[in-house]
N, C-alpha and C positions, 0 to 999 in steps of 0.2 A: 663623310659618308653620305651616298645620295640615298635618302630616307625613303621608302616607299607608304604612299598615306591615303592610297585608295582599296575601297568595298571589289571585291573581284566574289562573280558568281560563275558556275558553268560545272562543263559534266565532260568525263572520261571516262571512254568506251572501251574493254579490252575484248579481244578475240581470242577465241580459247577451240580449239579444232583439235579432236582426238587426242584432248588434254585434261587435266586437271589441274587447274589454275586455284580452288580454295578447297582443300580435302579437308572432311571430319577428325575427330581422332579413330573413326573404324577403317581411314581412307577411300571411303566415297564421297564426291562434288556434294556441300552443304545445302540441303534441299529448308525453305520454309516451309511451316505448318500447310499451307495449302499446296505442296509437292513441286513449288517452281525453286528451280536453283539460285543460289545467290551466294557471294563471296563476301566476307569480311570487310570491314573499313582497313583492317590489319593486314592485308594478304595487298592491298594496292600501297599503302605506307610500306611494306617492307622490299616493295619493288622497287620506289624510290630510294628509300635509305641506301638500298644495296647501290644502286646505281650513283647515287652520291658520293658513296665511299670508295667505287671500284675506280668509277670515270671518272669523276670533279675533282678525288681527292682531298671529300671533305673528312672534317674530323662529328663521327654519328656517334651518340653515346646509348640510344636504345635499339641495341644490334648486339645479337650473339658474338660472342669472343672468348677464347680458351687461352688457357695459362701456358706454361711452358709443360705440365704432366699431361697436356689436351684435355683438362678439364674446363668447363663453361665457367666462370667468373661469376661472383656473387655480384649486388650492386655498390656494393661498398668499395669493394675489389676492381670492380670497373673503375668507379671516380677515382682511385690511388693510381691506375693505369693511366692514365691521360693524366693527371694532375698532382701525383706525385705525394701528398701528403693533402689532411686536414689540419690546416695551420690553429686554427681556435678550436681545435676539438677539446682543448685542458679549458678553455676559459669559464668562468662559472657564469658569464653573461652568454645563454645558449643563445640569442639573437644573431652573435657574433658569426656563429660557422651557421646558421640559415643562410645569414647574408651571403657570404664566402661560397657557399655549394651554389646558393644561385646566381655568383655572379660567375661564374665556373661554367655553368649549365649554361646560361646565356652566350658562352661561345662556343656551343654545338649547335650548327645549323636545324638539325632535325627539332632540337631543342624550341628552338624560335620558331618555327612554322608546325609541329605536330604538340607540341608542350609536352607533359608526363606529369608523373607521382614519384618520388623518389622519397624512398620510407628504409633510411639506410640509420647511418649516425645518426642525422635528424629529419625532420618532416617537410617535405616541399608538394607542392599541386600546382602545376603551370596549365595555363590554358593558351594553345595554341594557338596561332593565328589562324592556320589552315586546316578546317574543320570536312574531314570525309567523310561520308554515307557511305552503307553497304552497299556492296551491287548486283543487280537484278537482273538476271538474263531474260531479254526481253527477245528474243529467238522466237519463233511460236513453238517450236518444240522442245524438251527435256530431256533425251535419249541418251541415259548411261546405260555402260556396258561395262562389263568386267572380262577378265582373263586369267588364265592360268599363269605362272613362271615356275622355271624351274633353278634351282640355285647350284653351283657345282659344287657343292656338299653335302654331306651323308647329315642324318640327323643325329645330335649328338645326344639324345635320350636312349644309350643300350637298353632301353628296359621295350622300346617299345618297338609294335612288329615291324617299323618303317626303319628300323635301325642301320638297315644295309643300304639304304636307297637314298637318292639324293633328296633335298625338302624342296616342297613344293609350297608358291605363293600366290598372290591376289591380287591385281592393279585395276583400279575401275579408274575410267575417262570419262567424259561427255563427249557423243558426240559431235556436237557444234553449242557455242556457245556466244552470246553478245553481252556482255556484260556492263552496266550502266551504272557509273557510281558518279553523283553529286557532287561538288564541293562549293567551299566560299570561303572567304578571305576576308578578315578585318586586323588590320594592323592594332586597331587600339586593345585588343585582347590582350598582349602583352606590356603594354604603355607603362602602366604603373608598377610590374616587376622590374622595367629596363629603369625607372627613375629612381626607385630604392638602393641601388647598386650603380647607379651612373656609366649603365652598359649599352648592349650595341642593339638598337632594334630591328627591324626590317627595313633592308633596304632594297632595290632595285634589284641589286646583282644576286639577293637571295633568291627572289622572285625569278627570276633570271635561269634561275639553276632548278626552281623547283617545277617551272615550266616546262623547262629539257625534261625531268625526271619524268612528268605528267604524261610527258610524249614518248618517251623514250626508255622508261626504265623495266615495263614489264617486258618486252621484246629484246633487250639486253641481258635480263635476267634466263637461263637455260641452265632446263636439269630433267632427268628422263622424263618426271609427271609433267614437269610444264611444256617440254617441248612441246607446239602448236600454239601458244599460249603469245599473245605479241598486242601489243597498240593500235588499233584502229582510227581513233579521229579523240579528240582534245577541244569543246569547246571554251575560248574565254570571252565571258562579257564581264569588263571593267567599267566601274560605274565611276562621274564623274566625283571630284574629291566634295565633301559636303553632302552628297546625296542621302536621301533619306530610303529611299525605298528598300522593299523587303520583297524578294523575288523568292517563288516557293520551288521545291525540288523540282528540277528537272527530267529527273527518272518517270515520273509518270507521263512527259509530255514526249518522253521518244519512243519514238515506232519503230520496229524493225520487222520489217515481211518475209514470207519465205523464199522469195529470192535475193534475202539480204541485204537489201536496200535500207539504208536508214533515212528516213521521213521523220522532218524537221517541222513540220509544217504547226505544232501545236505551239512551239517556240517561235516559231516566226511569226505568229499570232499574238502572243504572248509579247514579245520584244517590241511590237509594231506599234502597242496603245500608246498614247499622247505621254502621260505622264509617266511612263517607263523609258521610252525612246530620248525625250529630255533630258533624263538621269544618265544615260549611257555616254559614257568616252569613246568607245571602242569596240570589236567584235570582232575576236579572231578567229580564226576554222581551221585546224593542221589536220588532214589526212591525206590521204595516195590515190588518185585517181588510177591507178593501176590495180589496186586493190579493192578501193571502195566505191560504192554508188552513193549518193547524199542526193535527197531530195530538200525542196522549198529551205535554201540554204537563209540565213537570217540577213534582212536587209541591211547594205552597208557593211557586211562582213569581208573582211580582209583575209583570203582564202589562200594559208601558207602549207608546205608541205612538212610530213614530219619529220 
């Protein structure tokens, strides 16, 4: 296995247009306390997962799945799906099937780069390699809207005076949206799970796959609310292997104006001091010159498409 053993920092931008890319449980865009929009760490992890599952082919184990009656699967229920049985679950040394679910869990990619809890038969807590922030529409404006729908059915309450008539619903969008979510990567988060069980840690080609996902998986992912909802630009700075430094989120240094330009310029700033630029391996930039404007791109970056 080619190991992968370096610190990765940077930040993925999703576009959200006449969509709802992270809805509440009342289904309006989740607004913070101070009224600006922002999406979940969860709502960009389930874009990936889904994209790993549909396109890669991988095998995801924290992802919705129904039984043969189309009911959702408990967690227990899921690990018997993929793995068939709990071999030590009789043994009275409970170490035994800890060890066994996670050397289990360790071959679920999602597993290895997002970690989890799993509080089934017994107790596990993985911490992931690949650590996301929520994300922060840095738009300059906030502009939901909502709409009527009408359903092609009556309502099925006889008691009430709408009884004859078809039912009527609710979809609120955002207008336009940029959304900025953080990430970082340190392989050794999982180091001494993979050594306890003598399993598989990150390698290359996870990295590989979580990268595509990065780029590619909210814009793959399509359903009536997301529609408009797709990937803009992907930055990655990989630091060299050894490096000490500690780069702070990136969400407060991007800019976006109101003609949509994203302005780099506080990262470029930021990348460019002595004792950070030393530490850097590399700087990659995936977005569409057909689509996006990128200003003060970071020096030395290696400008792919996505």
């Amino acid at each position: 296995m080619n190991s992968f053993n370096n610190r990765v920092y940077g930040c993925a931008i999703i576009k959200s247009v006449n969509s709802n890319y992270n809805a509440d449980f009342s289904g309006q865009p989740r607004k913070l306390p101070n009224g600006k929009v922002y999406a979940t760490d969860k709502a960009l992890k389930y874009t990936i997962r889904n994209y790993m599952k549909e396109v890669l082919g991988e095998r995801i184990f924290y992802f919705k799945s129904l039984d043969e009656i189309m009911a959702p699967r408990t967690l227990d229920e899921t690990y018997l799906h993929y793995f068939k049985e709990f071999q030590n679950e009789k043994d009275k040394d409970k170490s035994k099937l800890r060890l066994e679910v996670l050397e289990n869990l360790l071959t679920c990619l999602d597993v290895r780069l997002f970690g989890g809890t799993y509080a089934g038969k017994t107790n596990i807590s993985l911490h992931g390699t690949c650590q996301i922030t929520p994300g922060v529409n840095k738009f300059t404006e906030d502009v939901i809207y909502s709409e009527q729908i009408m359903s092609p059915f009556k309502n099925s309450n006889e008691k009430s005076a709408d009884s004859t008539m078809t039912t009527l619903g609710t979809q609120s969008r955002l207008q336009e949206g940029h959304y900025v979510h953080n990430f970082s990567i340190n392989p050794k988060n999982i180091e001494e799970d993979v050594a306890r069980v003598e399993g598989q840690g990150i390698s290359q080609d996870d990295i590989d796959k979580l990268k595509e996902g990065l780029r590619r998986g909210a814009s793959f992912y399509d359903s009536a609310a997301k529609a408009g909802t797709e990937n803009e630009l992907l930055l990655w700075i990989q630091l060299k292997k050894g490096a000490k430094i500690v780069l702070p989120s990136l969400v407060d240094l991007v800019e976006i104006d109101e003609n949509k330009v994203i302005n780099l310029d506080k990262v470029y700033k930021l990348l460019s001091e002595n004792h950070i630029k030393d530490s850097i391996e590399k700087i990659e930039i995936y977005y569409s010159d057909a689509h996006t404007q990128v200003k003060n791109i970071p020096q030395d970056a290696e400008k792919l498409q996505l």
